[in-house]
C-alpha positions in Angstrom: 23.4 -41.4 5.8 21.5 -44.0 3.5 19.5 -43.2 0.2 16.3 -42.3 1.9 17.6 -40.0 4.5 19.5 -38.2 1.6 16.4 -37.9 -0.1 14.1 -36.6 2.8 17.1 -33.7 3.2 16.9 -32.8 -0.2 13.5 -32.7 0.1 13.6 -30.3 3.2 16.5 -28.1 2.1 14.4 -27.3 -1.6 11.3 -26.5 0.5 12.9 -24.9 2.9 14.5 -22.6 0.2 10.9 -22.4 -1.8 9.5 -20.7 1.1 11.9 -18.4 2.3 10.5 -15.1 0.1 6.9 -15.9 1.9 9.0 -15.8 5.4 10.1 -12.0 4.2 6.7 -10.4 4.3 2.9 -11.8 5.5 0.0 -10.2 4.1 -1.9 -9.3 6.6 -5.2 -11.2 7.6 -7.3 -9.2 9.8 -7.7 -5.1 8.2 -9.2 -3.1 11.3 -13.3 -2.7 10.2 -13.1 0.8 10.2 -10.3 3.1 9.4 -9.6 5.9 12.7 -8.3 9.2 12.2 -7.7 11.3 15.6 -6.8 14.9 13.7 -8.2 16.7 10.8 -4.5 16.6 9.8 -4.3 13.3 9.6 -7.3 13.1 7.8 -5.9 15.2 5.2 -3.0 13.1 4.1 -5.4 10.8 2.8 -5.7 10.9 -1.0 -8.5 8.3 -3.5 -5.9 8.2 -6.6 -6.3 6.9 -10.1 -3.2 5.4 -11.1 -2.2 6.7 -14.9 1.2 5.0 -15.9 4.5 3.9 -14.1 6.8 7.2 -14.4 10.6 7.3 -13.9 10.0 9.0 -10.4 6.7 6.4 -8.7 3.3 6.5 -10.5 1.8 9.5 -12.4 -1.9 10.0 -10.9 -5.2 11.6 -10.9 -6.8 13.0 -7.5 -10.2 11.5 -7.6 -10.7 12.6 -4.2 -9.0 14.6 -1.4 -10.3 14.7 2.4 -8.8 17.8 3.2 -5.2 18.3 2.2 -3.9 20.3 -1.0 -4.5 18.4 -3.8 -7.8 19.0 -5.2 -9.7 16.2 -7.2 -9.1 16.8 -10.9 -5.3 17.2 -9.7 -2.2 15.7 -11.9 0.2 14.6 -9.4 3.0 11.6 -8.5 3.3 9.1 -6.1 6.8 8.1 -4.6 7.7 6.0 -2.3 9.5 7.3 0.8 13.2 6.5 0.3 15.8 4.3 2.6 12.8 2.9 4.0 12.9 -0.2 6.5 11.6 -3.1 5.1 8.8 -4.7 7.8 7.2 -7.8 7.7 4.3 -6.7 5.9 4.2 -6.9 2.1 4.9 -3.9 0.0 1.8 -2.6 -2.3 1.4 -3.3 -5.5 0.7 -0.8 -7.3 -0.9 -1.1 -10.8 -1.8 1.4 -13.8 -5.4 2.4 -14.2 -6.4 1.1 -11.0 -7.9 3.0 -8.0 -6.2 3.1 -4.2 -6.2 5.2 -0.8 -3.0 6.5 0.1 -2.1 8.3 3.1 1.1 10.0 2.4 2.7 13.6 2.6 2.3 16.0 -0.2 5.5 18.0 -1.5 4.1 20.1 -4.2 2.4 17.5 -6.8 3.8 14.8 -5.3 2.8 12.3 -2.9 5.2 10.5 -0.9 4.0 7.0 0.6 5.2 4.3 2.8 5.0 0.7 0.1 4.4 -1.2 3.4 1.6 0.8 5.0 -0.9 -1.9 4.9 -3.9 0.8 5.5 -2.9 2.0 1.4 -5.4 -0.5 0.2 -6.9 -0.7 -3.7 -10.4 0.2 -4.4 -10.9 -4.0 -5.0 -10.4 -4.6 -1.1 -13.3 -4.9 0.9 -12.4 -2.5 3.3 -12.2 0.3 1.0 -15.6 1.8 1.1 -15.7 1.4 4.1 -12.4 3.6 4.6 -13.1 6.1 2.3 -16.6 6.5 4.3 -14.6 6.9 7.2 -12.6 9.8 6.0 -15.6 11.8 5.0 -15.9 14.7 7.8 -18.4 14.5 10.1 -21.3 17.4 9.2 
């Protein structure tokens, strides 16, 4: 192998290896327009949460909003994320203090248990979230 061929593997190999933790997970592109719920309990396990602080068990929250299920706005509660879960090839959320997001999850007391890599659990800065939270609202 001469000097330049060397090279040009190098190269390959370091990109190669660069890119590899953008192979694990995509974000995806294309978020449905609007958010479809067939049940009124499906509807329920959504949840419009401020996030407070990082706790030792998720994220310590505030219910600004609840479309149904048993947590009332004005609610102190947790989120966790649902444990032994199978990694897919969506990114997991990121989930940041004294921001605002829509889970769906299930609620065990004052907790809310979420998947991280349910792509639909969007922060109020996406462009879709209006539009989701719209969505939710029951129809009169």
């Amino acid at each position: 192998m001469n000097t330049r061929s060397a090279v040009i593997s190098a190269f390959a190999l370091v990109a190669g290896l660069v890119s590899l933790p953008a192979l694990a997970c995509k974000e995806l592109v294309r978020f449905p327009e609007h958010l479809t719920v067939s049940t009124e309990a499906e509807r329920s396990s959504y949840f419009v949460v401020v996030v407070q602080r990082a706790a030792s068990d998720g994220f310590a929250v505030l219910v600004k909003q609840s479309f149904g299920g048993p947590l009332a706005p004005g609610t102190a509660a947790t989120i966790q994320f649902t444990q032994a879960e199978e990694p897919h090839a969506v990114c997991p959320i990121d989930v940041r203090p004294g921001e605002t997001y829509l889970f769906r999850g299930a609620v065990h007391g004052a907790s809310i248990e979420v998947s991280r890599y349910n792509w639909l659990n969007v922060p109020a800065t996406h462009e879709r979230f209006a539009t989701y939270v719209r969505d939710l609202q029951p129809s009169k």
